[in-house]
C-alpha positions as CSV (number, residue, x, y, z in Angstrom):
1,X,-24.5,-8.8,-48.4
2,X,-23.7,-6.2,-45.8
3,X,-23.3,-8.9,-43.3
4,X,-20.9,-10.3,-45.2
5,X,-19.0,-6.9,-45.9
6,X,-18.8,-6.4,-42.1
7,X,-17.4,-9.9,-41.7
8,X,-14.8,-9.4,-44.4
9,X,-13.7,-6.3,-43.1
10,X,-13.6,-7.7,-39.2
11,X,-11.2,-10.1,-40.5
12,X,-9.1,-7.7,-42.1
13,X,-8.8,-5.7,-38.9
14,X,-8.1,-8.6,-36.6
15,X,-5.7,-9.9,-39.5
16,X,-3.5,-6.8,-39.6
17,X,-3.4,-6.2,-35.8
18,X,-1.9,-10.0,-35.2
19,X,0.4,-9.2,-37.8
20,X,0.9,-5.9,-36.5
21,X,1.3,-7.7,-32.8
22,X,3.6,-10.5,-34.6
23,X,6.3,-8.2,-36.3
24,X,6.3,-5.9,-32.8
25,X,11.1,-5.6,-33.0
26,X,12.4,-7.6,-30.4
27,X,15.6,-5.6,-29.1
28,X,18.8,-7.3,-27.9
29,X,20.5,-6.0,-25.0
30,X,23.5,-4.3,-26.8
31,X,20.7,-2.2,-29.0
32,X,19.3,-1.3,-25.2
33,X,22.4,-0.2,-24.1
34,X,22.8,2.0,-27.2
35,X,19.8,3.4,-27.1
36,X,19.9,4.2,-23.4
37,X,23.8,5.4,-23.4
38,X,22.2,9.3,-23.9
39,X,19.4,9.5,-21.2
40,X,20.5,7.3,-19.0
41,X,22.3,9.8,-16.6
42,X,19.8,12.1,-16.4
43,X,17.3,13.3,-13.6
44,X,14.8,10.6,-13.1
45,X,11.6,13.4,-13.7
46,X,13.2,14.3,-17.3
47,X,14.4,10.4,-18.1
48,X,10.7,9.7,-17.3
49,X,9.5,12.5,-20.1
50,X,12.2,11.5,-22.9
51,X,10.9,7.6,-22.4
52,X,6.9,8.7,-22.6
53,X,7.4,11.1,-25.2
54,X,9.5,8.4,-27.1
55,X,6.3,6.3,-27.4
56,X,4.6,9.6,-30.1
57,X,7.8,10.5,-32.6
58,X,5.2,12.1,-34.6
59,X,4.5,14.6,-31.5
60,X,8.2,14.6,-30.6
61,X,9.1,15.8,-34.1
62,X,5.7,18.5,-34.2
63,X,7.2,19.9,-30.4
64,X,10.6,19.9,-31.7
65,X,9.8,22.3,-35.2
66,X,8.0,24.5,-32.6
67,X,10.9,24.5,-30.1
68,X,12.9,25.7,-33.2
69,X,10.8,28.0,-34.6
70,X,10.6,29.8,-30.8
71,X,14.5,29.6,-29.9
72,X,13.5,32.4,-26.7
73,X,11.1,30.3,-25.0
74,X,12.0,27.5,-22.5
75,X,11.0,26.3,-18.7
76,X,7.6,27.7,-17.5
77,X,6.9,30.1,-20.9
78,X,7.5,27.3,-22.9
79,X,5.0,24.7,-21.3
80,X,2.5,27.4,-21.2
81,X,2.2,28.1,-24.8
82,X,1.9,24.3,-25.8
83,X,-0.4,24.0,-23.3
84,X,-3.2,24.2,-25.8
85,X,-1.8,21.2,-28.2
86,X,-3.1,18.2,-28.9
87,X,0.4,16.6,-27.7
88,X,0.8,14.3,-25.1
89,X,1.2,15.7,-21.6
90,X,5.2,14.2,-21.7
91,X,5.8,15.7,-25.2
92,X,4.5,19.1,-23.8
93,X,6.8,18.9,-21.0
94,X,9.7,18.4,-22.8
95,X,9.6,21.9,-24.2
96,X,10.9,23.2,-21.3
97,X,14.4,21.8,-22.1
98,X,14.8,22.8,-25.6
99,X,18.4,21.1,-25.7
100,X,16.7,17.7,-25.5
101,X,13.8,18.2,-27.7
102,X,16.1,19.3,-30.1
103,X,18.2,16.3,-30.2
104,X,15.6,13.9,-30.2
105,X,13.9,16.0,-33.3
106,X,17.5,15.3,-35.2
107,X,17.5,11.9,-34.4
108,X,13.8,10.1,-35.7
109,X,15.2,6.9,-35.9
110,X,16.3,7.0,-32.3
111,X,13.1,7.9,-30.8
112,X,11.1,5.8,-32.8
113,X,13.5,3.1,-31.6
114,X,13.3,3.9,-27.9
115,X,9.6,4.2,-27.9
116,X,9.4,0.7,-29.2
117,X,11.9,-1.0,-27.1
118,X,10.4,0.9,-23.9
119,X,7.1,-0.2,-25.0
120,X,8.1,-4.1,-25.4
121,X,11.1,-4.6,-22.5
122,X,9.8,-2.2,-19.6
123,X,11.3,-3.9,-17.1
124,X,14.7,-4.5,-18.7
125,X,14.7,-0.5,-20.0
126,X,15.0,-0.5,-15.7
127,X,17.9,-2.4,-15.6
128,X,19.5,-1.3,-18.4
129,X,19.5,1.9,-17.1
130,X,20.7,1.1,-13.7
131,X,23.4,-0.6,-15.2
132,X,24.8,2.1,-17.3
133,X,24.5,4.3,-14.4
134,X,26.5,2.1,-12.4
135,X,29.8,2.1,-14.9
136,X,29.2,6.2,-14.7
137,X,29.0,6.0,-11.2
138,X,32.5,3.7,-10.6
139,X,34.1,6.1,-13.9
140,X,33.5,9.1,-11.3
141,X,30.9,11.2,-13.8
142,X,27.7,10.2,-12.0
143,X,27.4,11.8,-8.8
144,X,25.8,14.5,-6.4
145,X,26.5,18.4,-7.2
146,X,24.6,21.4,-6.6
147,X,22.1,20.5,-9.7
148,X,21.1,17.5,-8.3
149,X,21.2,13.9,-6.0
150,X,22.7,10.9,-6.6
151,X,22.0,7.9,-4.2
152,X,21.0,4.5,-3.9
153,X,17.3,3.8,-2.4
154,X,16.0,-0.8,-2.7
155,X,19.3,-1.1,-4.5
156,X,18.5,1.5,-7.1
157,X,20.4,4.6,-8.4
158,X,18.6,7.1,-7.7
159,X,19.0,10.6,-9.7
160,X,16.9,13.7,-8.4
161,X,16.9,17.2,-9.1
162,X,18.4,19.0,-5.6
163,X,15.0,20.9,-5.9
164,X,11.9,19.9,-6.9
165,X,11.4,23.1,-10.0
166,X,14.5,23.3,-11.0
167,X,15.9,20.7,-13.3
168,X,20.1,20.7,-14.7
169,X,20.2,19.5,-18.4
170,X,23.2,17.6,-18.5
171,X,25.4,17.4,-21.6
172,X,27.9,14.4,-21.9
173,X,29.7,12.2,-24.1
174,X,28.3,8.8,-24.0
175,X,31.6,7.4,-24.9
176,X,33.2,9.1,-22.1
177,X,31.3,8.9,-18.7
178,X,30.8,5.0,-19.6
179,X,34.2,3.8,-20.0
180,X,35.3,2.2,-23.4
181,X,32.3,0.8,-25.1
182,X,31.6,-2.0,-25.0
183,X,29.7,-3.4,-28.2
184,X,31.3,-2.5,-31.0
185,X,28.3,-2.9,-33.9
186,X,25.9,-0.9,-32.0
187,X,27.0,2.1,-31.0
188,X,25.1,5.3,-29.2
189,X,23.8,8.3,-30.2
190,X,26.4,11.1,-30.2
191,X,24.5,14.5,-29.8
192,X,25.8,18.0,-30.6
193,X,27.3,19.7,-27.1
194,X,25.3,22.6,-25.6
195,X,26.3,24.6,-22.5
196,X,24.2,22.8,-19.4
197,X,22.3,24.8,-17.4
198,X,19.3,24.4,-14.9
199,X,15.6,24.9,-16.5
200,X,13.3,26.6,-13.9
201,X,9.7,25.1,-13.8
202,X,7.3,26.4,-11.2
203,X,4.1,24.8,-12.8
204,X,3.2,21.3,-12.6
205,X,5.5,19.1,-14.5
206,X,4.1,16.2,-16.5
207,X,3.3,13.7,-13.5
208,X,5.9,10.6,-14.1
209,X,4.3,7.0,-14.4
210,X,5.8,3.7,-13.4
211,X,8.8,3.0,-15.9
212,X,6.8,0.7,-18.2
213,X,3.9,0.2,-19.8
214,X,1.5,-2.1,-19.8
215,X,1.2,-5.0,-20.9
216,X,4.9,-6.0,-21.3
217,X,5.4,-9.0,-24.3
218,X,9.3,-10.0,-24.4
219,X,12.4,-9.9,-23.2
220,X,15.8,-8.8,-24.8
221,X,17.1,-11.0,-27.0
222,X,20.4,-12.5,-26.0
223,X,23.5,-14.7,-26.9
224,X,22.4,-17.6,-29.2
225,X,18.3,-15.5,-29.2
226,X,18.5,-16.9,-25.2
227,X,16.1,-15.3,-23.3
228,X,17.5,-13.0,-20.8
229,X,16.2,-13.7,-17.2
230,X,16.1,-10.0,-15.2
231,X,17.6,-10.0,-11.6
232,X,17.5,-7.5,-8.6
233,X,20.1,-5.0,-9.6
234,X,23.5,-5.7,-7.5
235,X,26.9,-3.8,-8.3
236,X,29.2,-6.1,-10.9
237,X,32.6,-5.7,-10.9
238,X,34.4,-4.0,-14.2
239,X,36.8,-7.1,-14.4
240,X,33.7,-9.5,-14.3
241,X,31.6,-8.1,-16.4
242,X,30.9,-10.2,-19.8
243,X,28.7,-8.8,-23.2
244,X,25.6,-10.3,-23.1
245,X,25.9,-11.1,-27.2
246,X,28.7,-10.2,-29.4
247,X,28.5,-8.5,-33.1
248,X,27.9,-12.0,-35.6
249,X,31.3,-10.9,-37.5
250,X,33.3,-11.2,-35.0
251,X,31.3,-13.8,-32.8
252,X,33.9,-16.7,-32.8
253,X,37.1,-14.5,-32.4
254,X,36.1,-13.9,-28.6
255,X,34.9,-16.9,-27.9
256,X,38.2,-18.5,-28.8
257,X,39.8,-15.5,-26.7
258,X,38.3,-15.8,-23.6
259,X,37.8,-19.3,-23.4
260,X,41.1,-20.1,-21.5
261,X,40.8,-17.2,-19.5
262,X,36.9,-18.4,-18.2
263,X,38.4,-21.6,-17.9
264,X,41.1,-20.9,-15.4
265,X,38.6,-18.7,-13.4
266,X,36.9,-22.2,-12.8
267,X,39.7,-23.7,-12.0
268,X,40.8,-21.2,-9.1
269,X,43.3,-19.3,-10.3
270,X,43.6,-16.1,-8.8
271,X,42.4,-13.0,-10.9
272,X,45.2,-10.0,-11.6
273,X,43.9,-6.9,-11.1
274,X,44.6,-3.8,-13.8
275,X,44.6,-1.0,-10.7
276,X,47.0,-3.5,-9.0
277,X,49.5,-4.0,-11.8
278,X,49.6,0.0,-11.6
279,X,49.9,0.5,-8.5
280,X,52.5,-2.2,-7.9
281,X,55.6,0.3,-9.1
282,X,54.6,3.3,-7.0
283,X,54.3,1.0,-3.9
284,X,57.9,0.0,-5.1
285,X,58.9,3.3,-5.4
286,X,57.0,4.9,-2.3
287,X,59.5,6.5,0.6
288,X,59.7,3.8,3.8
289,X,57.8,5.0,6.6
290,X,60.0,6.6,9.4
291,X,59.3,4.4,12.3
292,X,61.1,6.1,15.0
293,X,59.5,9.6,14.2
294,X,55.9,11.1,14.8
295,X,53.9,10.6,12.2
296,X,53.0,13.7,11.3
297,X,57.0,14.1,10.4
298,X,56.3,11.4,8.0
299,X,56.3,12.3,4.5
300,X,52.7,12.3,2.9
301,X,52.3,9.0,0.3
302,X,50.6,10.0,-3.1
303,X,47.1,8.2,-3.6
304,X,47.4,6.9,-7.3
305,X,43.6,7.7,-9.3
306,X,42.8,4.5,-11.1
307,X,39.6,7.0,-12.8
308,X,42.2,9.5,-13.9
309,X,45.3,7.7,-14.6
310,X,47.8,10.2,-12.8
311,X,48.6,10.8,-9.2
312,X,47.3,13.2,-6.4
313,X,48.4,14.5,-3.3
């Protein structure tokens, strides 16, 4: 009889974990770009902590009461007074940045949304990230300051605090630093502002692993539920860019759209620029050059910003 008992209940443990394994969310890639849109730009040592930490809401919602409840602590007093919890070591190191913790604690659903799709598309939480990080970087909002360094190392954007204890919280608007966005039924998280400013941390900050998990079971889910095949990042032009799946309301409405316009790509036909249909006028309107003359008598010729709309000199 207990034999039995212990077989019965065996199968109702291997039972609920394949069911558990066979309901695991597949996310498409315009839920990864959502999710992402917030974190994406920030120093690689805190975008490590926010994806780790993603993987225990529980914890992130327990570190995020105490973060409230002690409003004066942050940095180096703040990790040593968790340093006793039974959190994990990436939770615990996101109390040093308040600001964030207390985001994530207003947004549940978010984090336990992230902590899925980081544990079931590692690879493609990579290159979704280095893809919204390239449209920041081309918008002009992703680059290097005093706070930190911004540069490309095997084809990667790199972002890294400009010293190694001191970390800048950076606030900004998701629908802002990437352009108009792009998917319009999944949209980011928008969190309250706070003033940045750089967190000081002279103890050891939680050590940052590879940026997935292991084992990793699917891939994004694309156009048509088309697997998505992942590719050595490489720089894509705004004007080619293309969604990877569109909103099923509207599905058939941009396919009808940009047929003809795909189709004469194919065929040749040479592609019109938008920064060269506004430049066209001021090089209409620009002052001939005074050949006879010096040319430092030459009057100086206004360089038109495509990233702010309005021109410089």
């Amino acid at each position: 009889m207990k034999a039995l008992l212990r077989l019965l209940l065996g199968l109702t443990i291997a039972l609920a974990a394949l069911a558990a394994h066979a309901q695991a969310r597949v996310f498409n890639q315009a839920e990864l770009d959502a999710l992402l849109a917030p974190v994406a730009l920030y120093p690689d040592p805190l975008l490590n902590q926010v994806l780790d930490a993603a993987l225990y809401p529980d914890e992130v919602a327990e570190a995020a009461a105490w973060s409230r409840a002690n409003p004066q602590l942050s940095g180096d007093a703040a990790v040593q007074m968790v340093e006793g919890a039974s959190w994990h070591p990436s939770v615990k190191a996101l109390v040093a940045s308040p600001e964030v913790l207390g985001r994530m604690g207003e947004s549940p659903q978010w984090v336990a949304d992230l902590g899925q799709a980081y544990a079931t598309h590692g690879p493609y939480i990579q290159a979704t990230v280095q893809q919204l990080r390239a449209r920041a970087q081309s918008s002009g909002y992703l680059q290097s300051d005093q706070y930190q360094q911004v540069y490309t190392q095997d084809s990667q954007i790199v972002v890294q605090p400009a010293y190694p204890n001191v970390v800048y919280v950076p606030y900004y608007n998701p629908y802002v630093v990437y352009g108009t966005w792009w998917w319009p039924a999944y949209r980011p998280v928008y969190w309250r502002p706070w003033v940045p400013h750089p967190v000081y941390v002279t103890r050891a900050w939680y050590p940052a692993r590879a940026w997935h998990p292991a084992p990793v079971r699917s891939a994004p889910v694309g156009r048509f539920d088309r697997r998505v095949t992942v590719t050595p990042y490489r720089p894509v032009p705004e004007s080619q860019r293309r969604p990877i799946i569109s909103s099923p309301p509207a599905l058939s409405r941009p396919v009808i759209v940009q047929r003809p316009v795909d189709q004469a790509r194919f065929r040749g036909a040479p592609e019109v620029r938008p920064q060269a249909r506004m430049q066209a006028p001021m090089q209409r309107s620009a002052p001939p050059v005074q050949r006879s003359g010096p040319m430092q008598h030459s009057a100086p010729v206004g360089r038109f910003d495509s990233s702010r709309g309005q021109q410089r000199r």
